[in-house]
C-alpha positions as CSV (number, residue, x, y, z in Angstrom):
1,X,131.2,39.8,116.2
2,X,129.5,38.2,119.1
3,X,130.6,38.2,122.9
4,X,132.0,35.0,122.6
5,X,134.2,35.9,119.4
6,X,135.2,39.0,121.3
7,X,136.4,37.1,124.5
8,X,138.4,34.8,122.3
9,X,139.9,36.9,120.3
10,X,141.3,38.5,124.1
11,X,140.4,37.3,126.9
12,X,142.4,40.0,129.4
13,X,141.1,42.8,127.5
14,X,137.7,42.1,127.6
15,X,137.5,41.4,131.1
16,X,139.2,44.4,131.8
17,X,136.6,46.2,129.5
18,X,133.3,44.7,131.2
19,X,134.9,45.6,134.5
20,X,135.4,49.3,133.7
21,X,131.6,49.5,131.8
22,X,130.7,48.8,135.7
23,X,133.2,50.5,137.4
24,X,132.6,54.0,136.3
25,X,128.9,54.2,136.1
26,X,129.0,53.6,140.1
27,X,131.7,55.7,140.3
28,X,129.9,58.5,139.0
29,X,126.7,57.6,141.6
30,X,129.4,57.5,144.5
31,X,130.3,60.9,143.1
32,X,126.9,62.5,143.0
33,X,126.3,61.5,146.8
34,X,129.0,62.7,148.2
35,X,128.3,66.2,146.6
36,X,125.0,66.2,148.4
37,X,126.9,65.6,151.7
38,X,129.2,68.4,150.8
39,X,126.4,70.9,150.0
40,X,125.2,69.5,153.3
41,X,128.2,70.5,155.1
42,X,129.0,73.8,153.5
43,X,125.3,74.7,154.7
44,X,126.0,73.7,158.2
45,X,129.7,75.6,157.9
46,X,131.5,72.4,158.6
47,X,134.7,73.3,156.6
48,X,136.6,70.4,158.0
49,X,133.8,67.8,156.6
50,X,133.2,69.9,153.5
51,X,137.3,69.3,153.0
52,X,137.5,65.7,153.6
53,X,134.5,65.1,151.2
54,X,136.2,67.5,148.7
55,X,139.8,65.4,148.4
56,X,137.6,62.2,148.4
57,X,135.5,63.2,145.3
58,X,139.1,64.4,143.7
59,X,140.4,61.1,144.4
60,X,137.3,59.1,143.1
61,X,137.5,61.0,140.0
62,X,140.9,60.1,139.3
């Protein structure tokens, strides 16, 4: 099947496909920088920073 064939065939569902083949790539970079920031911030014993990056990653992940 080409891409065409494939859009055809659903249109909502492919769309909703392409967008996720994007979205979680970059959510995975977004993930990876804030764990530097939260090495960062465990080093410099900010606990406070260190928790707000913590929930954030959780809640990118999910």
């Amino acid at each position: 099947m080409t891409i065409k064939e494939l859009y055809r065939v659903n249109p909502l569902r492919f769309i909703l496909a392409a967008v996720s083949y994007v979205l979680i790539p970059l959510s995975a970079i977004g993930q990876s920088y804030l764990l530097m920031y939260e090495v960062t911030a465990l080093s410099n014993r900010n606990l406070q920073l260190w928790l707000l990056l913590t929930v954030a990653e959780l809640l990118i992940s999910y």
